[in-house]
N, C-alpha and C positions, 0 to 999 in steps of 0.2 A: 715550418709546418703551421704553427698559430697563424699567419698572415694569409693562406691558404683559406685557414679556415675563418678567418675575420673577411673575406674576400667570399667564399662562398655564400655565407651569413648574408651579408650584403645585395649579394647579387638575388638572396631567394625573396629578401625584404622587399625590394624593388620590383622583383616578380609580382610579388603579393599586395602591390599597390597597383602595377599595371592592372592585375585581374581582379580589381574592387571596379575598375573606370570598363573593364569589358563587362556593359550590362544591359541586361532587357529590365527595364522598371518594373515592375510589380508590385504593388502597393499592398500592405506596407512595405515588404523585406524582398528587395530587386533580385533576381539571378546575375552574380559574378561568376566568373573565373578565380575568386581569390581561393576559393574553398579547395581550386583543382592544385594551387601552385605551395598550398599552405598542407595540403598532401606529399604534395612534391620537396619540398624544402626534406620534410620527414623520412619519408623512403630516402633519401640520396644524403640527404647529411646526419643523420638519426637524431635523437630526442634533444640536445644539446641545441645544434644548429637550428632545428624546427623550431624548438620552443624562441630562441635568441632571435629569430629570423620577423615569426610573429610578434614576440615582445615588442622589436623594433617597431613594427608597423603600427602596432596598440599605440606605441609610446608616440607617436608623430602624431598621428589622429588624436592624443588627447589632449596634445600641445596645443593643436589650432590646424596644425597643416592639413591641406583637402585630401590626404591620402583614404576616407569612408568613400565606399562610392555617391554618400551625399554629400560629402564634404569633410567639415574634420571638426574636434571640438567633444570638450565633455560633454555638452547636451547632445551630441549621437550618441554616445556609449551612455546614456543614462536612459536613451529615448526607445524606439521599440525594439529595434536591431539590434540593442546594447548586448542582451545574452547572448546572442548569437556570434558576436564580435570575442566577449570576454570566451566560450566554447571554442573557439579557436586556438587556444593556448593547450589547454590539455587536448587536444584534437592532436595537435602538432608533436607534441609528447608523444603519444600514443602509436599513431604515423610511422614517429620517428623508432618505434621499437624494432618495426620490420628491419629499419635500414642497420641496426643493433646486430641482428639476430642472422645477418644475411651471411653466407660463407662462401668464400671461390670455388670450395673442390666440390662443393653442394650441386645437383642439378637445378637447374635456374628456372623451375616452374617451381620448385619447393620456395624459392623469393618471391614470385610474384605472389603465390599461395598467403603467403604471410603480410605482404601486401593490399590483398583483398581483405585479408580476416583486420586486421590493425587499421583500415583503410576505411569496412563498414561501423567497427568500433568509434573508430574519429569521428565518422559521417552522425554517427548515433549521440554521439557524447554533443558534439554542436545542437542537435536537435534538442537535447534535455538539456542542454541549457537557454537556449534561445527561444522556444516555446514555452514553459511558466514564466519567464522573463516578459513574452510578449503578452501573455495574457494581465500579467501582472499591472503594469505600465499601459496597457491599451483595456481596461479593464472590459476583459471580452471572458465569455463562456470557453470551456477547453476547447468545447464544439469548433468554435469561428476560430481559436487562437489556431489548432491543428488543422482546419482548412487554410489557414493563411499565412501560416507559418511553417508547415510541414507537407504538407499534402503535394502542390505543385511543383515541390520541388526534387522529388523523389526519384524521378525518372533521370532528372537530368543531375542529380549528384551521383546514382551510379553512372551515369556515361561519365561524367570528369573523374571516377573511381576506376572507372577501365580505362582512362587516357593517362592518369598518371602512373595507374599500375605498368601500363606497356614503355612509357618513358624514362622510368626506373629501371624497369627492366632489359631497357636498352644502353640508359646511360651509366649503371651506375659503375660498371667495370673503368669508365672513362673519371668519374669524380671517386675513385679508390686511386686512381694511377695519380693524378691530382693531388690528389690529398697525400698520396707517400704511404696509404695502409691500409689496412681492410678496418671498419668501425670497429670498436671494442666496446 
């Protein structure tokens, strides 16, 4: 069962580095995928593996490895992206509560439902951290921190919010069978 789940962990880390390198540049703080897969870790392996899963990714990027989608290294997590990086962890947490709270003999829109609400919680908790972080560090007015930090990106984290809500909700009967349980 632990090997399962040191295997899951794994594989959502690796996710969540593939979806930092799936990016449109946008200066300063690019559009990834990781935000859709660091959802995803959350709903399907609940707070445990999400938080483990991103920790992992945190911990490589601030060894050196290029897993940021600028690269890797404590001057990214110090530099403007840094909160928005660290907001990933309690995202993942939080994410992860749906996947907590999910039951088999439940109807399976009351999961994705929780999903969405835990989903825009996360989306929201990245935002409050990553925006006073960037204004901080790029020492900009709220005004430009929230244009360039928030604003753009709004549209397209609820679309990666409705892509991970429906692949949770597809898969997770398949990583319960996996894993031997239903989360606790």
């Amino acid at each position: 069962m632990q090997q399962r789940r040191l295997l899951l962990t794994s594989l959502f880390s690796a996710l969540i580095i593939v979806g930092a390198y799936l990016r449109f540049p946008l200066p300063p703080v690019p559009i990834t995928l990781q935000t859709l897969f660091v959802l995803l870790a959350g709903f399907l392996g609940g707070p445990a593996v999400g938080m483990a899963s991103t920790a992992i990714y945190l911990l490589l990027g601030a060894i050196g490895l290029p897993v940021f989608s600028s690269g890797g290294g404590l001057g990214i997590l110090l530099g403007p992206t840094g909160g928005f990086l660290f907001g990933l962890l309690p995202a993942a947490f939080l994410a992860g509560l749906a996947g907590r709270y999910r039951n088999k003999e439940e109807h399976p829109g009351r999961y994705r439902l929780l999903c969405i609400i835990f989903g825009l919680g996360a989306t929201m908790i990245i935002y409050l951290a990553g925006v006073p972080y960037l204004k901080l560090v790029g020492n900009l007015s709220w005004k430009v921190a929230l244009q360039a930090g928030m604003l753009p990106f709004i549209i397209g984290d609820l679309l990666k919010l409705a892509i991970a809500t429906h692949l949770a909700g597809t898969l997770h009967t398949r990583i319960d069978q996996f894993l031997g349980q239903v989360l606790a």
